[in-house]
C-alpha positions in Angstrom: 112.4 94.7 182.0 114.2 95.9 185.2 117.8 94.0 185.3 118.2 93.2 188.9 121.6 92.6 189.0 123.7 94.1 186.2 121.0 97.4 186.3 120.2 97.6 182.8 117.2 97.2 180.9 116.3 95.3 178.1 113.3 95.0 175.4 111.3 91.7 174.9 110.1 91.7 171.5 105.9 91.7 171.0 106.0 91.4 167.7 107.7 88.3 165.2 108.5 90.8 162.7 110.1 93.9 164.7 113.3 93.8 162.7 111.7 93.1 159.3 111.6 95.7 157.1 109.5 94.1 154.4 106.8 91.8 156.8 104.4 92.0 153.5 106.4 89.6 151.7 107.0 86.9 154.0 103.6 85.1 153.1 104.9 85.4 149.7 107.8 84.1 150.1 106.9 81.3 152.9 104.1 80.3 150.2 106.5 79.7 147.1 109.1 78.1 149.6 106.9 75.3 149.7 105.2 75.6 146.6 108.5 74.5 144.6 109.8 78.2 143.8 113.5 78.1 143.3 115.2 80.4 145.5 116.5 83.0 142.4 112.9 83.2 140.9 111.0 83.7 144.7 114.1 86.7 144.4 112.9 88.0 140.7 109.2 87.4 141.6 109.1 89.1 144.5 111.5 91.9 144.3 114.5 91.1 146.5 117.9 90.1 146.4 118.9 86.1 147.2 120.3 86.9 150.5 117.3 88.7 151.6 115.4 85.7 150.8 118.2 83.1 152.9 117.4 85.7 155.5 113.9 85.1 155.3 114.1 81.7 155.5 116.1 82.5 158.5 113.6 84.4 160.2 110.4 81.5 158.9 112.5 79.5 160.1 112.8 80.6 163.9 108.8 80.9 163.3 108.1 77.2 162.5 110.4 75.9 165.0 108.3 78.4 167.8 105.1 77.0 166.9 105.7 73.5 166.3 107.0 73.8 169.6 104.2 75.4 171.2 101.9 72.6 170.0 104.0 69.5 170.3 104.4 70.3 173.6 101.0 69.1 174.8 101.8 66.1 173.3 103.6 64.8 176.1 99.8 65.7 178.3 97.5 63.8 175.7 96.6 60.3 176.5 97.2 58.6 173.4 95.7 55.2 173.1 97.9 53.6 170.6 100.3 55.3 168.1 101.5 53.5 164.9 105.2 55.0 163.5 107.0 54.9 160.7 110.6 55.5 160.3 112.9 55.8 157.9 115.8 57.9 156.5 116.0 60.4 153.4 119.5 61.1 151.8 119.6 64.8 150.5 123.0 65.8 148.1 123.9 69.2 147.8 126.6 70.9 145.2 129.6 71.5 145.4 131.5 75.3 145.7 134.4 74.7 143.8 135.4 73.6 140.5 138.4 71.9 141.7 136.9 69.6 143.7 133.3 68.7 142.7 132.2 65.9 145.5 129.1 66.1 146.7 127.9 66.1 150.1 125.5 63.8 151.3 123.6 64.2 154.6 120.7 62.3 156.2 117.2 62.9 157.9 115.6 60.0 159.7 111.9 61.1 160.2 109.2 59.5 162.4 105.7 59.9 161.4 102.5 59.1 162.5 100.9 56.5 159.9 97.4 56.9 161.0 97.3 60.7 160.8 100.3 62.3 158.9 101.5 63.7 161.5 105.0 64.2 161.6 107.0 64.0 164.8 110.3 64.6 164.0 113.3 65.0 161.3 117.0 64.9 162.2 119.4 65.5 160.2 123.1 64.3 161.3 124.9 67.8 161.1 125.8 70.4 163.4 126.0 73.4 162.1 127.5 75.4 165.0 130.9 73.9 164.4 134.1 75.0 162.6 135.7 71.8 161.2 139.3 73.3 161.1 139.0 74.2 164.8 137.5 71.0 165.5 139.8 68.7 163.8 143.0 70.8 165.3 141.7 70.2 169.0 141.1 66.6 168.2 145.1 65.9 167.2 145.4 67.8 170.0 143.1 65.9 172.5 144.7 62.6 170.2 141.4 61.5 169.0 143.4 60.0 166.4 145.2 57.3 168.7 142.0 56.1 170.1 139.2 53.9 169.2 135.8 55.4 168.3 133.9 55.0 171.9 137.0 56.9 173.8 137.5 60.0 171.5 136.4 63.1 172.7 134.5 64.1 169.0 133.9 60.7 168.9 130.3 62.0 167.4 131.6 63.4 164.1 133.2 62.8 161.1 136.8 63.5 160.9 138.2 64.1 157.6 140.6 61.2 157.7 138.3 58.6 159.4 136.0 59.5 156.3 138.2 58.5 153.6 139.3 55.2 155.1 135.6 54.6 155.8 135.4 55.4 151.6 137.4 52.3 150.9 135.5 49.8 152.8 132.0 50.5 152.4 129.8 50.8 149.3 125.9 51.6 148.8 123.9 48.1 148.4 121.6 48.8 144.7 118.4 47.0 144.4 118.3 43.8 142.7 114.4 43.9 141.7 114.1 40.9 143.6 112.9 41.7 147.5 113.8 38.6 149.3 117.7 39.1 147.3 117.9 43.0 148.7 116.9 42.3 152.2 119.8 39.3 152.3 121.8 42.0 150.5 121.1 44.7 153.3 122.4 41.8 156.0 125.0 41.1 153.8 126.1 45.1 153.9 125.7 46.1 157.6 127.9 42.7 157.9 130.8 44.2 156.3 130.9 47.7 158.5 133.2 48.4 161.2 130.0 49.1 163.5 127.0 47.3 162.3 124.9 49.9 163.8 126.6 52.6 161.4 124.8 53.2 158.4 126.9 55.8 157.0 128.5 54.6 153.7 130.4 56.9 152.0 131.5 57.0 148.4 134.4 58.1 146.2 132.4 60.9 144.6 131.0 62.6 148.8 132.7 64.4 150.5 132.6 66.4 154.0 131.0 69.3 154.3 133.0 72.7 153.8 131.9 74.3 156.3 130.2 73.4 159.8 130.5 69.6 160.3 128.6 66.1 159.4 127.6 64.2 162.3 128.1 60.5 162.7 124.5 58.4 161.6 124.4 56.4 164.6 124.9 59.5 167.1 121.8 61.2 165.4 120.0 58.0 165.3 120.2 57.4 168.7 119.1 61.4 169.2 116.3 60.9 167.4 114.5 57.9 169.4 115.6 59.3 173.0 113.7 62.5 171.8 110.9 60.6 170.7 111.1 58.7 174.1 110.7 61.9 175.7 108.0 62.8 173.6 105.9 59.7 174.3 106.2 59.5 177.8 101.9 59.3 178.2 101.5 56.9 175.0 99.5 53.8 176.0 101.3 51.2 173.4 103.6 52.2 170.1 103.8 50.2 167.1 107.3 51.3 165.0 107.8 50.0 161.4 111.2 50.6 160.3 113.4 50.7 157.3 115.6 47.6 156.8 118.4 49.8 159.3 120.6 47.7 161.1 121.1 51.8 162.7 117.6 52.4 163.0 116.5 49.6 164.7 119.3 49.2 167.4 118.4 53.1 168.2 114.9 52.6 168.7 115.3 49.4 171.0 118.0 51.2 172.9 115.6 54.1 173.8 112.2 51.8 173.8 113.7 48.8 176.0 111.7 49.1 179.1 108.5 49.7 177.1 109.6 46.5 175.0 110.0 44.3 177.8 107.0 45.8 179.4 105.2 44.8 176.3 103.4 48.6 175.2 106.0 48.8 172.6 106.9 46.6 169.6 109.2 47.2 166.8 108.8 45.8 162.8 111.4 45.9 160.0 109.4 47.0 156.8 110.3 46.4 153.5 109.2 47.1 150.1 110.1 46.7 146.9 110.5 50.3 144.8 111.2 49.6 141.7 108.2 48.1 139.8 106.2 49.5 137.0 102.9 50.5 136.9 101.4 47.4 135.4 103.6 45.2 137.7 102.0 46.7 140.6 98.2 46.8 139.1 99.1 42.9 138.6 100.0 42.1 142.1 96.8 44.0 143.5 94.5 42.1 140.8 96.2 38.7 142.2 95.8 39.3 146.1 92.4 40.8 145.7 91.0 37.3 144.5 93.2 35.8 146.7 91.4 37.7 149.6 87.6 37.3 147.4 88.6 33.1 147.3 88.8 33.6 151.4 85.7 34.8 151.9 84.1 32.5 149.7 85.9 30.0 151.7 84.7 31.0 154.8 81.1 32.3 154.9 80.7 35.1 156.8 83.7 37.1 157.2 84.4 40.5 155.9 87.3 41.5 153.8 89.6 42.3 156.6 88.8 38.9 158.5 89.9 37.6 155.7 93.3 39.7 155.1 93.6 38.4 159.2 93.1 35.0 157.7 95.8 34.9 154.9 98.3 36.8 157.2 98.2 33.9 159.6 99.0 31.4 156.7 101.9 34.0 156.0 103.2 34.0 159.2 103.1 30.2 159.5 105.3 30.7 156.0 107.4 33.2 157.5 111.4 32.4 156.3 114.8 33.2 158.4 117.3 35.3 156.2 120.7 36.8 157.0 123.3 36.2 159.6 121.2 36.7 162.7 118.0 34.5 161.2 115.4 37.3 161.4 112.2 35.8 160.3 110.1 37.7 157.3 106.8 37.8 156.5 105.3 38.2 152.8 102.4 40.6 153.3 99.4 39.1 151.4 97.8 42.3 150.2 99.3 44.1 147.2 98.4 48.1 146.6 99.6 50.2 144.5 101.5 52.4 147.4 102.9 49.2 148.8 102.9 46.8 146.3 105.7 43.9 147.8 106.3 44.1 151.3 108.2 42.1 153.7 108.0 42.4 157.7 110.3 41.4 160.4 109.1 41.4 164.0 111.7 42.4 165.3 110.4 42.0 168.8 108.5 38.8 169.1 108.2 36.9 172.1 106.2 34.6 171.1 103.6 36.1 173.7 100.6 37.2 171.2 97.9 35.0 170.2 97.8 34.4 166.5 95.2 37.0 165.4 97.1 39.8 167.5 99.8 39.2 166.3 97.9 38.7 162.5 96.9 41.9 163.1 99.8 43.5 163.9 101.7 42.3 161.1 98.8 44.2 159.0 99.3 47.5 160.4 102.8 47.7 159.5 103.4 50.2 156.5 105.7 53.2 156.1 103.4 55.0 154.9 103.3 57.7 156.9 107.2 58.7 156.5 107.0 57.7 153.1 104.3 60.0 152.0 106.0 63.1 153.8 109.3 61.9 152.0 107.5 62.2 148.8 105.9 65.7 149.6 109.0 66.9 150.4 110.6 66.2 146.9 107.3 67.5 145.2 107.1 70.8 147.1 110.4 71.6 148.1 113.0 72.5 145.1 115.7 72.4 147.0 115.0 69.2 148.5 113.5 67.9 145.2 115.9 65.3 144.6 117.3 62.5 146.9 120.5 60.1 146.5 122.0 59.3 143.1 120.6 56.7 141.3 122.2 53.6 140.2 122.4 54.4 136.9 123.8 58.0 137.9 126.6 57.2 140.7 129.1 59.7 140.4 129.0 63.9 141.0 125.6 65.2 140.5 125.4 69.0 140.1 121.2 69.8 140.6 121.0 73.1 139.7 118.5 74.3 142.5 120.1 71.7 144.8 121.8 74.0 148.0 125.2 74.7 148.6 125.1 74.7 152.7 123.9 71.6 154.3 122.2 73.4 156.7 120.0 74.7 154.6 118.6 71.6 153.8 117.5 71.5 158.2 115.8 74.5 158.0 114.2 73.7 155.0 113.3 70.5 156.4 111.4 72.3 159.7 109.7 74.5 157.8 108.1 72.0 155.6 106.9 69.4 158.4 105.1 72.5 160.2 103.4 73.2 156.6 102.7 69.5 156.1 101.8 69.0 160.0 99.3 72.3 159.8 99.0 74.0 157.3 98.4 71.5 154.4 94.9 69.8 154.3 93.8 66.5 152.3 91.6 66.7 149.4 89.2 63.7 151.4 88.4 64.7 154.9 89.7 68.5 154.8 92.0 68.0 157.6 95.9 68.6 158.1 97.2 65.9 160.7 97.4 68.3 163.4 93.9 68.4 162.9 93.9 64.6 163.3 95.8 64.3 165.9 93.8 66.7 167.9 97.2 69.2 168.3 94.5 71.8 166.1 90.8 72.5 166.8 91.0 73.8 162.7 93.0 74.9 159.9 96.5 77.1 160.7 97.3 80.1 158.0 101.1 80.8 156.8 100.1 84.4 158.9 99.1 82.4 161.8 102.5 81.2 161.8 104.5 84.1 160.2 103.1 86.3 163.4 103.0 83.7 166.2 104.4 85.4 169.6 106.8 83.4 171.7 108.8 84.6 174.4 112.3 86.0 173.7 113.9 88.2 170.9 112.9 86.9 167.7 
């Protein structure tokens, strides 16, 4: 290319892999990525060293990010009818590097998926990895970031190291109680207590800050997220979000969705369910509500099931019961599966405008399924990833032995995956990934399609 004004010239890259020198193993190596392959045995199997695979990861990496962004750029020139969301955040831990101190770190992705196709739309994760925390929090003393409150600082975005031990002494991590209507008051209960209700970070004595690059502040990526996904939508007839119990989440979304809320082509629900039943609990529960639904239509001649699901929701709005400080009112769903076997809903923007079956019917669609289920690949498919927060009965330093060492690994990990799940991965019942669903593929996408996808730039 002729350079105009400095007179040099410069190659544009036609090829993805120009640099590589070993292109014939990045299938291999992309395949076991997401196929639960630790990093040292992809290194063994294939016949490279560790750092060649991180540098691999690098470059499928770049790859994913280039086509997923080829493709979810039309999104914003489809006319979608009606889109229903889910949204929730995943907590990923990764190890410690020294033996001295040997807190983990703890970062978040909050992920927005589409529950009626799979597709997913987006995962942020609340770190920057372009910054050098010593630098940062010299400038900051500097700037005295230290004498003002939060809204006025000039990193006001991230987490300073001392701000994150005085945070450690005021906050702890709500545990489930096994009772549902007990954890949502216990949820109110916690997002009470913070300094900023809209903060869901809660650190603990055994997290720490990252080593190196820096965490970002919940709330800031929160907010991120739903302006993105405000952009994204901008030809979407009507959205329908169901979100986790997150005082953080939901003042995000109706932040970024207000005019479409007053407008009434958007409407936001808190979901929650209860996660820690057994097996037979939950085959229980779905025996009861399906004769609770077979008694309605015996009741009332005529209806299907689903006219009768409409039917008992009504009753359960009627029912619906104010809990916590700001008297949100909750909704028992009627139906019991085995995905969702308790769940409680919260419209959290009702205006009392909807005639009882819309709104009966809207109160049915609400499910996390969508964000759930790519949660839930993620841990099955991704080693690194495999494991999520500590568990009650396991609340102090946690060394996973394939967990990283670099949060930002866990991003990149994170893109790659949603392009596999969004394209590449088809379902065992109608053969279809949920680009294919969406209508973002015409049929199924290969790891080469991807691998060798041209975009403009040096790659």
């Amino acid at each position: 290319v002729d350079g105009r004004v400095c007179g040099k010239t410069f190659a544009v890259a036609t090829k993805s892999t120009i640099r590589q020198r070993l292109t014939h193993k990045n299938k291999v190596v992309f395949s076991a990525l997401v196929n639960k392959v630790p990093i040292r045995r992809i290194a063994e199997f294939v016949g490279i060293s560790g750092q060649t695979v991180y540098d691999k990861i690098d470059f499928l990496h770049r790859q994913c990010m280039a086509f997923s962004s080829s493709r979810e750029v039309l999104i914003r020139e489809k006319a979608f009818e009606r889109l229903y969301l889910s949204v929730d955040r995943q907590e990923y831990l990764t190890n410690w590097v020294r033996r001295a101190d040997k807190r983990n770190t703890v970062v978040a992705a909050v992920t927005t998926a589409d529950n009626s196709s799979g597709y997913v739309f987006a995962s942020h994760l609340n770190f920057d990895p372009s910054l050098d925390p010593a630098a940062i929090e010299a400038d900051a003393i500097q700037a005295g970031d230290d004498l003002l409150q939060f809204p006025y600082r000039k990193y006001a975005r991230l987490w300073m190291e001392a701000d994150y031990i005085a945070a450690m002494a005021t906050t702890a991590r709500s545990r489930s109680s096994g009772s549902l209507e007990k954890d949502i008051e216990s949820t109110y209960a916690s997002s009470e207590q913070r300094q900023d209700v809209e903060s869901p970070d809660q650190p603990e004595l055994s997290e720490k800050l990252p080593e190196r690059e820096m965490q970002v502040h919940a709330e800031y990526t929160l907010y991120a997220h739903f302006m993105y996904l405000h952009h994204l939508f901008g030809n979407v007839g009507k959205i329908r979000f169901f979100l986790d119990q997150d005082s953080g989440i939901r003042a995000a979304c109706l932040a970024a969705f207000q005019d479409e809320i007053r407008s009434r082509t958007a409407d936001a629900f808190y979901v929650r369910i209860s996660k820690a039943m057994t097996v037979d609990e939950k085959r229980r529960l779905k025996q009861q509500s399906d004769k609770a639904v077979a008694k309605t239509m015996a009741e009332n001649p005529g209806i299907d099931w689903h006219q009768a699901t409409l039917v008992l929701m009504r009753q359960r709005i009627e029912a619906a019961q104010s809990i916590g400080k700001w008297k949100d009112r909750w909704v028992i769903h009627p139906i019991s599966t085995m995905i969702e076997p308790e769940k409680a809903l919260c419209h959290l923007t009702d205006y009392g405008d909807y005639a009882p079956d819309h709104a009966a019917a809207l109160y049915n669609k609400a499910s996390l399924r969508g964000v759930d289920s790519f949660f839930n690949r993620v841990r099955r498919r991704v080693a690194m990833l495999e494991r999520g927060i500590k568990s009650q009965s396991n609340a102090g330093p946690v060394w996973y032995g394939y967990a990283p060492y670099n949060p930002a690994q866990v991003q990149k990990l994170l893109d790659i995956f949603r392009t596999v799940h969004n394209y590449v991965l088809l379902s065992s019942k109608d053969k279809k990934s949920p680009a294919m669903r969406l209508g973002l593929a015409k049929g199924t996408v290969s790891f080469e399609d991807i691998i060798y996808f041209k975009h403009n730039g040096l790659v």
